[in-house]
C-alpha positions in Angstrom: -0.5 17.9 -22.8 -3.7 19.9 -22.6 -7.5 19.1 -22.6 -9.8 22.0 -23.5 -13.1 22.4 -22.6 -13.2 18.5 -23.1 -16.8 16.6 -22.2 -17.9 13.0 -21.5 -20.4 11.1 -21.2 -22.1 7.7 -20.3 -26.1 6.6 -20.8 -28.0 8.9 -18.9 -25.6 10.9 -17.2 -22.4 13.0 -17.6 -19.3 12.4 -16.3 -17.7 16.0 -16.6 -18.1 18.7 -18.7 -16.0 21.9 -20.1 -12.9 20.7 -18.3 -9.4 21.9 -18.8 -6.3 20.4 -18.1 -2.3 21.0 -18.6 0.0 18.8 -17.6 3.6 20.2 -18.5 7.0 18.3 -17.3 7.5 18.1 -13.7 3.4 18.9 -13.3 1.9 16.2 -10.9 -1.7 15.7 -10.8 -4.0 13.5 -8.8 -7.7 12.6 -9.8 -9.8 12.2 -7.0 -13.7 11.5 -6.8 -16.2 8.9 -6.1 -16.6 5.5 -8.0 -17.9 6.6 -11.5 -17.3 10.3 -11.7 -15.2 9.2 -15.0 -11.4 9.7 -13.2 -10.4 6.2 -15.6 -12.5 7.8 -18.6 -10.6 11.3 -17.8 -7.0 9.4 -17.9 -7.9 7.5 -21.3 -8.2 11.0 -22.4 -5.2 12.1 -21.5 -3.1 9.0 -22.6 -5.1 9.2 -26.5 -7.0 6.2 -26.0 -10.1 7.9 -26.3 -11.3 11.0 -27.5 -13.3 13.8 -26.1 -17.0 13.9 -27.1 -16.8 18.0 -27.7 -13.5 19.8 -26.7 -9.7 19.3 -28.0 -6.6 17.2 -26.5 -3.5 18.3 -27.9 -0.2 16.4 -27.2 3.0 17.8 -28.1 4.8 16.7 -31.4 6.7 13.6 -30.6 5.5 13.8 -27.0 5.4 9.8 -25.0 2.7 8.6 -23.3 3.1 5.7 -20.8 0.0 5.0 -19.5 -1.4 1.9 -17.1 -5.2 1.0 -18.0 -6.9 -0.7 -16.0 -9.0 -2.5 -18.9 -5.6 -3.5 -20.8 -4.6 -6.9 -21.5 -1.1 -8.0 -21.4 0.0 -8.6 -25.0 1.2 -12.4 -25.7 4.8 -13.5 -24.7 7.3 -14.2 -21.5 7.2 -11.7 -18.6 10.6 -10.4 -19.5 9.8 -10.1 -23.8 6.3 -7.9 -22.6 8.4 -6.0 -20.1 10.7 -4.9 -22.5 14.7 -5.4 -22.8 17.6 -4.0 -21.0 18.1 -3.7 -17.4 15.7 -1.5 -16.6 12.8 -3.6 -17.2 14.6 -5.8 -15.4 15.3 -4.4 -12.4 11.7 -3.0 -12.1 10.6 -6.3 -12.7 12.4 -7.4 -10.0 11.3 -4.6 -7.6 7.3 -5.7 -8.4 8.6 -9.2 -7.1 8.7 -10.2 -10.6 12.1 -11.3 -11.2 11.3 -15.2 -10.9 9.1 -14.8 -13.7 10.9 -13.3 -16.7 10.8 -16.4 -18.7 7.1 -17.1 -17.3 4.6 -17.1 -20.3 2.1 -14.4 -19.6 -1.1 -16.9 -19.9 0.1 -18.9 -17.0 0.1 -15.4 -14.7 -2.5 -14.3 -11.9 -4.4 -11.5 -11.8 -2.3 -9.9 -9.7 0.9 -10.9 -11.4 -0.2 -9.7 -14.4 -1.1 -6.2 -13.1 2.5 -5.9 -11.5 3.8 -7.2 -15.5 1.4 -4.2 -16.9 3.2 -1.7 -14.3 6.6 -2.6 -15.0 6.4 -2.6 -18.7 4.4 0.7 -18.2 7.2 2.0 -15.8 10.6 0.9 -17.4 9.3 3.0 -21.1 10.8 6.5 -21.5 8.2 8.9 -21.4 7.0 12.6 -21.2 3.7 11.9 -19.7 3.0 8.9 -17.1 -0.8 8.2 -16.7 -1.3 5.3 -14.1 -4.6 4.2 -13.3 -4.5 2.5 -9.5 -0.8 1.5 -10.0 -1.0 0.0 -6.2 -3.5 -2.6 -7.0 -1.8 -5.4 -5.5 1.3 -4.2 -4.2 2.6 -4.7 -0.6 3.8 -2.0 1.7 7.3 -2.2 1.0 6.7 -2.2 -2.9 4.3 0.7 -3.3 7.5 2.8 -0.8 9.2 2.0 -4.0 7.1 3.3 -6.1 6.3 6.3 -4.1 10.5 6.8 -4.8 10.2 6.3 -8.2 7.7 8.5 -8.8 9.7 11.3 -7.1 12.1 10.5 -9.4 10.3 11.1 -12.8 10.9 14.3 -14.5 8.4 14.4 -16.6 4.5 15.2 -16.3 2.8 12.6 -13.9 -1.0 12.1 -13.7 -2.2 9.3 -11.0 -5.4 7.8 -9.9 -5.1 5.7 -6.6 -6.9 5.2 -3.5 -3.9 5.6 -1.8 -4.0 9.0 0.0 -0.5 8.5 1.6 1.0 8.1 -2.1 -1.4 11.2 -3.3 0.0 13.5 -0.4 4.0 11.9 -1.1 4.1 12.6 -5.1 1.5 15.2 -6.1 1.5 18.6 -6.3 -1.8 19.5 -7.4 -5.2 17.3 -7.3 -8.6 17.4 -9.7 -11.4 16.4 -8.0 -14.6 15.4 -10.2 -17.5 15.5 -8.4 -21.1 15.4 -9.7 -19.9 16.7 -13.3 -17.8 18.8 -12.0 -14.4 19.4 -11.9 -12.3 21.3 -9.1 -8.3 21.9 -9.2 -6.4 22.2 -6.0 -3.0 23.0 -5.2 -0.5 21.2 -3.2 -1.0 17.5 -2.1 -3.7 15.7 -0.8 -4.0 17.2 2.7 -4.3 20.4 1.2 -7.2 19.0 -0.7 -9.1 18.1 1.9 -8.6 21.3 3.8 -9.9 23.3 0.7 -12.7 21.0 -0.1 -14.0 21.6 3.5 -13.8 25.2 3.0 -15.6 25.1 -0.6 -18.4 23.3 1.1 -18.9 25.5 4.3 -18.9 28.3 2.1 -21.9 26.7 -0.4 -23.5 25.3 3.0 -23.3 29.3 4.1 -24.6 30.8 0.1 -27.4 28.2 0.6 -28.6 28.8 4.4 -28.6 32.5 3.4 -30.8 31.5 0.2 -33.2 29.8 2.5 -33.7 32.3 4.6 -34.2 35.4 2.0 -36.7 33.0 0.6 -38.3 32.5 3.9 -38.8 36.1 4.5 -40.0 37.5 1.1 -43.3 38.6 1.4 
């Protein structure tokens, strides 16, 4: 999966701009940045649910997408018919504390059981590219461990938006931060992150205090 030079927008302001992406199998990617720097709009972009106002996504021929929106709506049916058949929807039904449910029609869920319903089926689907947007939204301790093991277990590319930093640092290997427009790769977990984030802004701190004071002292 690739995004070139891909832009986007919303009224009045950008979100990011000219940014480039590849996510090949066994890549894992977290996106990181305040509330409305466009890391949900980023990950439609990836999964093909939008398009890129200028740039190009290109997917490989054949290539599956399993992606977890946070604006999707469960399609109509029982738990287990929306999960999907076989044992593996099954069991990850059961492992999101789901298992009660599989005969449960999906207008009579909560919020939150609906969520874990939108994970499962999202989780038990064969895939080259998993794009989860918050996937710990209501999950307990135990159950987002699990995940955190499944995750480690996918072979494929993995790309991952979550406030959870101890889930970031366990299954990523690289983190995008957008930040202002602006988009910033980093490699190795979040830790890592953090550490070079501090360093890129003592060193613009630095390029700016030096600005200053050539300014100061031009005649």
């Amino acid at each position: 999966m690739d995004l070139e030079a891909v832009s986007a927008t919303r009224p009045g302001r950008p979100l990011f701009a000219n940014l480039s992406l590849t996510v090949a199998d066994g890549d894992r990617v977290g996106v990181v940045g305040i509330n409305g720097t466009g890391k949900s709009t980023l990950l439609r972009l990836l999964a093909g649910v939008e398009e890129p106002e200028t740039g190009t996504a290109r997917r490989g021929r054949g290539a599956r997408v399993a992606f977890l929106d946070q604006q999707a709506a469960l399609p109509p049916g029982t738990v287990g018919e929306v999960a999907g058949e076989g044992w593996e929807a099954a069991a990850v039904l059961e492992r999101l504390g789901m298992g009660a449910f599989t005969d449960a029609d999906v207008s009579s869920l909560s919020g939150g059981q609906a969520k874990r319903v939108l994970l499962a089926r999202v989780l038990a689907a064969p895939c080259d590219l998993l794009v989860l947007d918050e996937p710990t939204n209501q999950l307990d301790i135990g159950t987002v461990a699990w995940l955190e093991n499944r995750l480690g277990d996918h072979r494929g590319g993995l790309v991952l938006v979550t406030h959870d930093r101890r889930l970031l640092d366990a299954v990523t290997t690289r983190i995008l931060e957008l930040d202002r427009g602006s988009a910033h790769v980093h490699e190795g977990g979040y830790a890592s992150y953090l550490a070079a984030r501090a360093e890129r802004e003592e060193r613009a701190a630095a390029a700016g205090a030096i600005a200053h004071t050539r300014a100061a002292i031009r005649p």
